[in-house]
N, C-alpha and C positions, 0 to 999 in steps of 0.2 A: 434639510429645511429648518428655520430657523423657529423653536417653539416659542411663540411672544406672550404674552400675558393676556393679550385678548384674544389669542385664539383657545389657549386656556377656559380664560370666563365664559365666551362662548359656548363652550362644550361643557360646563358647566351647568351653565342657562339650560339647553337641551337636555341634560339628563339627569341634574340634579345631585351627579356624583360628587364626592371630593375633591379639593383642588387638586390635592396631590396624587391620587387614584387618574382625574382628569390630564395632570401634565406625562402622569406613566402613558398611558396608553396613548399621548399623543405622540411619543416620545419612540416606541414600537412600532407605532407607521407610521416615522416620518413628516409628522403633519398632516397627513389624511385625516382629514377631521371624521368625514362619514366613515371610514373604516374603523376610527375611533369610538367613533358613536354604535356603529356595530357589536365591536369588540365590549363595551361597555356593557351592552344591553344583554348578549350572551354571557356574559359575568354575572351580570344581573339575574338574569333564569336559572343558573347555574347554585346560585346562592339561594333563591330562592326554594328549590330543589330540596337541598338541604335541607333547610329550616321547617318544611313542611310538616314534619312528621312532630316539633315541639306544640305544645298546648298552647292556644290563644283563647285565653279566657277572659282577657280584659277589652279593652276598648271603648267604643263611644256610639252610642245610636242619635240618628240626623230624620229629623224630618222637613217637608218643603210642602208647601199648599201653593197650588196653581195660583195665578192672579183674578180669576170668577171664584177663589175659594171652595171650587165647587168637584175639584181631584187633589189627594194627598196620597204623598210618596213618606215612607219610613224604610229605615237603612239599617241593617246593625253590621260597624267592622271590627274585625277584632285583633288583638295582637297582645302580647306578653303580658305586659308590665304595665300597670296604670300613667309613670313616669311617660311611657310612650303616646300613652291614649292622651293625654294634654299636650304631647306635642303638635305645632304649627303645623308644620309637614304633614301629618295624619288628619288632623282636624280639616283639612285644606282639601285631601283627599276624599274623604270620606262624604262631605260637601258638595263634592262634584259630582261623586256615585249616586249620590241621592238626587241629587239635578237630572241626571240623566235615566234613571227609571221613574221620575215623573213625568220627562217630556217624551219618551220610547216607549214605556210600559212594556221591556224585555221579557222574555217568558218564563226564562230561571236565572240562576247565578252565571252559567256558563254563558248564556245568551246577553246577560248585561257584560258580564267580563269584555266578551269581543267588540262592545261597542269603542266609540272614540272617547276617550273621559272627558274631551270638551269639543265646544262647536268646531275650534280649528282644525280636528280631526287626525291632529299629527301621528297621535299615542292612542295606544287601544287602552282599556280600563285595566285589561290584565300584565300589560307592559309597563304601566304605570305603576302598578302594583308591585311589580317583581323589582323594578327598580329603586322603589323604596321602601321593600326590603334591602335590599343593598347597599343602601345610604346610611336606615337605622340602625340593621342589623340585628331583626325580631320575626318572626313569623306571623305576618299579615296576611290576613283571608275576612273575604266577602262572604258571611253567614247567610244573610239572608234578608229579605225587602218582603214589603207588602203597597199595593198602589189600589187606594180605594176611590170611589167613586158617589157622590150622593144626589140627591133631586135636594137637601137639605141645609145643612151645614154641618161642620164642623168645630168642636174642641179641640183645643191644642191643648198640652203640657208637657213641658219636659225639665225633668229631675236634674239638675247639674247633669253629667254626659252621660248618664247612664241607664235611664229609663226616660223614654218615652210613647205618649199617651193621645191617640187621637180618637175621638167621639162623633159620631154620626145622630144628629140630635134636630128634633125643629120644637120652633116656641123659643121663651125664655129669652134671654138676651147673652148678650158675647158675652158677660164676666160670668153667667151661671154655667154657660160651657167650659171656660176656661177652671169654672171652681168643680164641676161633675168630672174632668179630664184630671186633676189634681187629685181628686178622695178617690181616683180608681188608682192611680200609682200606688198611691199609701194604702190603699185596705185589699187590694189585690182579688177583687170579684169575680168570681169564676165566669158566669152571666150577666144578663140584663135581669130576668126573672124566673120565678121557681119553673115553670113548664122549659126552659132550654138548659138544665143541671141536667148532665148526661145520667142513662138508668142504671148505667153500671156503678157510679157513684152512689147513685142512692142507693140502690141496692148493698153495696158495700158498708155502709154508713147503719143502714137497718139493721143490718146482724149483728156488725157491731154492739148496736143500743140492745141487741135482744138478748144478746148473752150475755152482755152486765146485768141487763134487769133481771136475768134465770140466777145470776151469780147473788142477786141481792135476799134472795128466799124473799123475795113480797109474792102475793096471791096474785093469779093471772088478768086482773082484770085493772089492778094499779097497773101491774108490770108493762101491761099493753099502753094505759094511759101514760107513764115514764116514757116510754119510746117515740108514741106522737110527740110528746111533748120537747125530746129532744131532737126528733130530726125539726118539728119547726123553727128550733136555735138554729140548727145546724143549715138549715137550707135558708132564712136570713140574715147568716154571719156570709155566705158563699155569693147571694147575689145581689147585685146593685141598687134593685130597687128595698132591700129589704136590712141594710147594711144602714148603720145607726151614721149619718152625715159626719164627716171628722171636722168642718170648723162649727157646729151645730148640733152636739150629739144626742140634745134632747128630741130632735125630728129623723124620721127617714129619709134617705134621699129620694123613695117616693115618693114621701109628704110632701117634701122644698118643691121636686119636679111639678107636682100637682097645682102646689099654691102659684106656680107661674106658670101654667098653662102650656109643660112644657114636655116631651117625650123624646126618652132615648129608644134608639132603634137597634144601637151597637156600637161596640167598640173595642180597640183594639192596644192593648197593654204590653211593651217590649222592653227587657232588661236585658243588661250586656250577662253573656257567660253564664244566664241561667239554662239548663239542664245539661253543661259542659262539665264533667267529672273533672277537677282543678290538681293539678300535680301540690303535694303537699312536701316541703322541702324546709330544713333549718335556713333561719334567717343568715345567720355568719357564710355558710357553705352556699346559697344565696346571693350574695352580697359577693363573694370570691368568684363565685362562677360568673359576676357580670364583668368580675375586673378583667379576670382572662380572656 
């Protein structure tokens, strides 16, 4: 059978491979397109296979808020190379996943994976996946999602693609959440307020302060006043309400919240490739391994 150019694009279209990877395998069965598209997609898993075991520490977090404002979905996907994480293809990807644990609320990664990554239902999320791995030629994986819920509203912000910030807040108006959603990116709060600092932290944080102040030879009764006095720095540098405002830094952002009548409840702070151990490698030898 004769391979034409639009049966080519065609098989393209569907799986997003290369033309010329597309006219190979059309080329091996004859023009069987679906066995082609088979063939493709077992390539696809195949390669993917592979790739699993390299580090994906880059990528792009997506968020999506229902249209009552009133459910948001956050996504982080990951894959190599920043070069990758601005790609169309992944951005495009990564958009849908997050479409589709807003409007499913799946249970974990594997449970979203099996979904269909759009309403046509053609492609599951993890077929979609494996196949473009195949296209870029990076190890791409779905980290992890969170779909919240409020009686309230929400803040948004997100960092260029790499941190994103949703807030569960009432009062106040859309820019103070969109501004309380922005100074959590940047000053990175562990909490809302001093009562939710986990006790093992503090705990940690006090011995700390008590064996400097045993190290400093002062009498026990400064020594003790020294340590209140630094875990109070210490537990208003950590949480929200106690954290000096970043476009405002002569107020708290309790104070600002207060002066507009406005209260956070919670919120939820995601960066690409944080707490992922990053393979450290020479730039040149780097640079070679992407050429090969």
């Amino acid at each position: 059978m004769a391979i034409t150019a639009a049966l080519v694009k065609e098989l393209r279209e569907r799986t997003g491979a290369g033309m010329m990877e597309c006219k190979k395998a059309l080329v091996e069965t004859d023009g069987d397109i679906e066995l082609a598209l088979d063939n493709l997609r077992k390539a696809g898993a195949a390669k993917a296979d592979k790739k699993a075991g390299r580090v994906a520490a880059e990528g792009r977090v997506v968020y999506q808020l229902s249209d009552d404002g009133k459910t948001a979905a956050i996504v982080e996907v990951n894959c190599e190379t920043d070069f990758v994480a601005g790609d169309d293809n992944f951005a495009e990807f990564a958009a849908k996943v997050c479409q589709r644990v807003l409007a499913d609320n799946p249970a974990d990664v594997e449970a979203l994976s099996a979904l269909p990554l759009d309403d046509a239902g053609d492609t599951s999320i993890n077929a979609a996946r494996e196949a473009l791995i195949g296209k870029i030629g990076e190890n791409i994986q779905i980290r992890r999602f969170y779909r919240l819920t409020t009686e309230n509203k929400f803040g948004l912000y997100q960092h260029g693609s790499r941190i994103g910030v949703i807030v569960d807040y009432e009062g106040g108006s859309d820019e103070l959440g969109k501004d309380i959603a922005m100074h959590i990116a940047a000053s990175r709060p562990v909490c809302v307020t001093e009562d939710q600092v986990p006790a093992d932290l503090v705990q940690r944080e006090r011995e700390i302060f008590l064996a400097q102040a045993k190290e400093s030879g002062k009498p026990e009764e400064i020594a003790k006043k020294m340590v209140e006095g630094k875990m109070r720095k210490f537990l208003s540098e950590i949480t929200l309400l106690g954290q000096a405002f970043v476009k405002d830094p002569d107020q708290t952002v309790g104070k600002l919240l207060a002066s507009q009548n406005a209260q956070v409840h919670n919120f939820l702070r995601i960066e690409v490739g944080e707490g992922i151990e990053k393979k450290s490698e020479n730039f040149a030898e780097e640079v070679m391994s992407q050429i090969k």
